[in-house]
N, C-alpha and C positions, 0 to 999 in steps of 0.2 A: 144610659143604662137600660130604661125601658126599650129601646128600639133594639136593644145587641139580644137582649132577652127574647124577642118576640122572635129574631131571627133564627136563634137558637135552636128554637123550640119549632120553628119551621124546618129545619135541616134535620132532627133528629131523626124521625121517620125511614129518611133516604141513608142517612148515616147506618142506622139497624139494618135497612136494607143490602146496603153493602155488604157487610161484614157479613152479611148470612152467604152473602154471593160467593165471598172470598175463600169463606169455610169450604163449601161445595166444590170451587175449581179445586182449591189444595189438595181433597182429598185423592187419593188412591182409588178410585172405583174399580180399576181392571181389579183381577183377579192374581196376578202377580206378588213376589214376596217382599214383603217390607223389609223398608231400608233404614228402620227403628234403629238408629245407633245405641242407644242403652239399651239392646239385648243381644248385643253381639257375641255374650259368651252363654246363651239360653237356649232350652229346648234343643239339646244336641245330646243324641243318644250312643254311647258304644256298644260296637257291634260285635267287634272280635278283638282279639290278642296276639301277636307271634313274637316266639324271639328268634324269625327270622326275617330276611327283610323279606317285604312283597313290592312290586308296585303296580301291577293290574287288577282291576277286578270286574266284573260282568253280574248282575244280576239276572237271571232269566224272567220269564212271564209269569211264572208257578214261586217265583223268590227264589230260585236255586240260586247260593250267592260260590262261585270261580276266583282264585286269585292267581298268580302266576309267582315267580319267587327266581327271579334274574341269576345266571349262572356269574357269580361276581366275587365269591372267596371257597376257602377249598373246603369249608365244609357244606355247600350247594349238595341237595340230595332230593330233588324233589321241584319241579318247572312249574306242572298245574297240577291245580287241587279242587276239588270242590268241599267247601268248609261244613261239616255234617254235624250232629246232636247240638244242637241250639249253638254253633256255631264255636266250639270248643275244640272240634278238631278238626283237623286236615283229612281227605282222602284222594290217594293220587288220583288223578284224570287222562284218560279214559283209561287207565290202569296202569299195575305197577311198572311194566313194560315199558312203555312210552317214557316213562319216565327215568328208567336205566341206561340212560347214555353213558359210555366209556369210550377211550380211542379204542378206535380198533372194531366199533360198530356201526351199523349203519346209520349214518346220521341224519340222511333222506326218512327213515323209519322211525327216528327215534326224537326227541325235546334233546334240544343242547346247549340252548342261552334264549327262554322267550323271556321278552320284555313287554308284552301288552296282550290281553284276552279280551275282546269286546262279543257283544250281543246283536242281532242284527234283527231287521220290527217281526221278521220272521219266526225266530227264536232258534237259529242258528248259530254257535258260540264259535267265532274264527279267534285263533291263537296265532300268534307272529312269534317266529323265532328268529330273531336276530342272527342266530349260529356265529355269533362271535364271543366267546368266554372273556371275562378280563380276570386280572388277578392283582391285586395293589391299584387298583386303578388304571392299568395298561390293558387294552384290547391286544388280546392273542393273535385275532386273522382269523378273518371268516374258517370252518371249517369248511370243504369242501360236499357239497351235496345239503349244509344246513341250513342254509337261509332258506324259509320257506312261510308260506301263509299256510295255513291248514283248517279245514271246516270240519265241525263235529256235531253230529244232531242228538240232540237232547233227549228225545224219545227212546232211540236206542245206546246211549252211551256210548258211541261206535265215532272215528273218525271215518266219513265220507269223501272226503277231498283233500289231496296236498299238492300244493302250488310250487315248484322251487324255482327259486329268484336266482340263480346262479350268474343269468345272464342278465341282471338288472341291479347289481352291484357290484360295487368296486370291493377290491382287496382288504381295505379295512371300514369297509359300512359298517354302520350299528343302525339295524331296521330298530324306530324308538317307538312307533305309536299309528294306529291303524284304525281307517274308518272305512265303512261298507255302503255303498250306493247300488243298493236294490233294484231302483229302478232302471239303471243305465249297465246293470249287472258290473258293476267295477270296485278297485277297491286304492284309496289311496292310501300312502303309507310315507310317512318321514324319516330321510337318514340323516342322522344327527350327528354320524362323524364326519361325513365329507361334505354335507347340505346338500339334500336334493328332496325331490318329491319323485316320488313312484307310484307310477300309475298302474296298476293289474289288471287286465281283460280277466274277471273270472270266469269266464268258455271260452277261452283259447290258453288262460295260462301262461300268458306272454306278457311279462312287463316292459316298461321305458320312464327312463328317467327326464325328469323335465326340471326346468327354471335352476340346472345347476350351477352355472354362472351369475345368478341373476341375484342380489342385493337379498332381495325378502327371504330365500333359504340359509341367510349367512347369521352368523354369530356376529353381534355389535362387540364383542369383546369388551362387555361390564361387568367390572367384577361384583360378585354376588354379596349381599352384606347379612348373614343368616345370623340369627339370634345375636346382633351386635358385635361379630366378628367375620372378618371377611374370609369369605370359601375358597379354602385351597382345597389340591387332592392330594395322596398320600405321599406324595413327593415334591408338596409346597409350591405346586403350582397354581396359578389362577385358570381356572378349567378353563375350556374353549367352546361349549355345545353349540352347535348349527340348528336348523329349522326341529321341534320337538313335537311340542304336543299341537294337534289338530283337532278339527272339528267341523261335522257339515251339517247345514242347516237342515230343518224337520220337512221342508218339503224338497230337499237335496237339490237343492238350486245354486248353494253357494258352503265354499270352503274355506275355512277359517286354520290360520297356523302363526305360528311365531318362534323363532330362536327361544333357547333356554338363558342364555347369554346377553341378553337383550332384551330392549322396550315397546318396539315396536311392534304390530297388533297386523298383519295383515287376511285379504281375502281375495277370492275370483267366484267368478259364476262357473259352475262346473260343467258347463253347455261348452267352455273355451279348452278345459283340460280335454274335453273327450271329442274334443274334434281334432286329429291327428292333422288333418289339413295346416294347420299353424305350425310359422315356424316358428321357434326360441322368439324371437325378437317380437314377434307380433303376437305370443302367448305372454310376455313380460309388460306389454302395452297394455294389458289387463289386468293385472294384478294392479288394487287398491289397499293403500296404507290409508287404514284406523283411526289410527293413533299412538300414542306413546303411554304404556300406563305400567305399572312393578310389576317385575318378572314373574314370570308365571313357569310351572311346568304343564300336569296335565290343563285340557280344557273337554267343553262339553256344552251343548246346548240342549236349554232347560225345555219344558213343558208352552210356556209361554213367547218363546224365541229368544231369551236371553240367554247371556253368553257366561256360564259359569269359566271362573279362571281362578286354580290354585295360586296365590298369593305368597309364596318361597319365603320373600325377605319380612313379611309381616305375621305367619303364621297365621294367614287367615284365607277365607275365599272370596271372591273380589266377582260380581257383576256386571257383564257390559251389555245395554242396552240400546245400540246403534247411537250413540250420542259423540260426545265427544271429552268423556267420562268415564269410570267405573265407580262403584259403591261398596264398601264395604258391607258382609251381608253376616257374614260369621269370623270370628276370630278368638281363638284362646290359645294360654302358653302351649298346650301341649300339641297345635296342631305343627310339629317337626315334622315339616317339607312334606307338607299336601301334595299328594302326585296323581291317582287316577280318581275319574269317574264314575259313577253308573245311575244310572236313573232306574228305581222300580217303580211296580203299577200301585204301588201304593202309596206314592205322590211324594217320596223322601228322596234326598240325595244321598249317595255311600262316597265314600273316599278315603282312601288311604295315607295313610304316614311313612312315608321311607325313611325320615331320616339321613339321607345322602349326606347330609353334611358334618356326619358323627362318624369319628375312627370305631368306637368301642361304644355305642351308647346304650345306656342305663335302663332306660324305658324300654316298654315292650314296642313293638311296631303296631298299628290299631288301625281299625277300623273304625271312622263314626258316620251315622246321618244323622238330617235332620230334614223337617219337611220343608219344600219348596211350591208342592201345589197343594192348594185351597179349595 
């Protein structure tokens, strides 16, 4: 007994010392947002209200908060907005005009179905117009003259530039969601009806489509399981969505996509899209699969390099930190199908609620953040 005692009391020292060690490795020291599971439904603030749908939005540099409102039943009156007096209400963008699309007008001139408004580090707010309407859930057919990217400078509330994609889509694309690389002046963009990536030269105005063959643009055809019921569309179908939301890395070296329809988590170095030299077969050698983690719609990369990803089937936002993982970071009932982005300089994340998977619903469609940088 004496000699187990003596031992004891000889090891304790190094024992304390561990444990102090252990504390120190576990902790969190980056600067990154915790992965606190017991405060998954905290510190999450609303931002706005619609009872219409939205699913884009942009934050500017100054907080100007944009959303966009998909041409997708017939009482659609209104593409972009910029949300004004404490965020209460709508005002069209860049005015009422642009936002007056009928047949029979120019549609090259005018908003006819945009589905995504992003920010660029410049504070240039490009709008994607899909230019294809649905109604019931069926795609109309591109209008002719509307697919188009479009630049609008903030300063002067004036659209500066429009891009039309005429000759970089097929007959029934749905352009879903769009990112800007600065530095290589380009701009990619996801079509989510027929799966492809599009690539924009923004000075020359010429797009090409790329990886349309190719697996990582394709819908896994899984059916979605939203609020404990599985997601048909208004005529009881299991939807089909191809390659969706995107995302490119903070120093635009690498781009990030995935199907809506699907698990799977891919990327490339965007040094390989922008070299024209490659062809199909030897730009698809490139593309790297992730992982496999719950469907996502929009994505976004954060302040720190992680990989924000709306989380569909759980009603929450999900994490990916090049691992071989994601994290749960926020979740509550009411986030119904988290769809876009935005990051402002005030260190919070914004996102939106579509609701997509509701005929008639209840709720209003929202807006919430919460902070992400420390």
């Amino acid at each position: 007994m004496l000699s187990i005692d003596f031992r004891l009391r000889a090891i304790l020292p190094l024992v304390f010392l561990l444990s102090i060690f252990n504390i120190f490795i576990s902790c969190d020291c980056s600067d990154s947002l915790s992965a606190d599971q017991t405060n998954l439904d905290k510190n999450i603030e609303l931002v706005a209200t619609s009872t219409h749908r939205w699913t884009g939005l942009a934050i500017s540099s100054s907080g100007r908060l944009f959303v966009n409102y998909p041409n997708c039943s017939t009482d659609h009156n209104i593409s972009v907005a910029e949300l004004i007096n404490n965020n209460s209400e709508s005002r069209p963008f860049p005015d009422a005009e642009w936002n007056d699309w009928q047949q029979g007008k120019n549609a090259a001139s005018h908003f006819v179905a945009v589905q995504s408004v992003v920010i660029d580090s410049n504070n240039f707010l490009w709008i994607l117009d899909a230019g294809n309407p649905q109604r019931d859930g069926v795609f109309r057919g591109i209008v002719p003259g509307a697919a188009k990217l479009i630049k609008a400078d903030l300063n002067s509330n004036s659209i500066i530039q429009t891009i039309l994609l005429d000759d970089a889509v097929k007959e029934n694309s749905y352009l879903n969601d769009v990112r800007i690389n600065e530095t290589l002046n380009e701009a990619y963009i996801t079509d989510s009806n027929v799966g492809a990536l599009v690539i924009v030269n923004l000075q020359t105005g010429k797009g090409r489509r790329v990886l349309e063959n190719h697996s990582s643009t394709k819908s896994e055809n899984k059916i979605l399981t939203v609020e404990g019921k599985p997601f048909r569309n208004a005529h009881g179908e299991y939807p089909v969505v191809h390659i969706d939301g995107i995302a490119i890395s903070n120093d635009r070296s690498h781009l990030y996509w995935r199907s809506l329809t699907g698990e799977k988590l891919y990327s490339i170095d965007v040094a390989s899209l922008h070299d024209i030299s490659l062809n199909e077969e030897a730009l698809a050698s490139r593309v790297k699969t992730l992982g496999s983690f719950p469907p996502s719609d929009g994505m976004i990369v954060g302040y720190y390099n992680e990989l924000f990803l709306a989380s569909i089937e759980e009603n929450a936002i999900r994490a990916y930190d090049n691992g071989n993982d994601t994290r749960l970071i926020r979740q509550r009932n009411d986030f119904r199908w988290p769809d876009s982005f935005s990051l402002g300089n005030d260190g919070y994340l914004y996102f939106t609620t579509s609701q997509v998977h509701l005929v008639n619903p209840t709720d209003p469609y929202k807006i919430f953040k919460f902070q992400v940088k420390f």
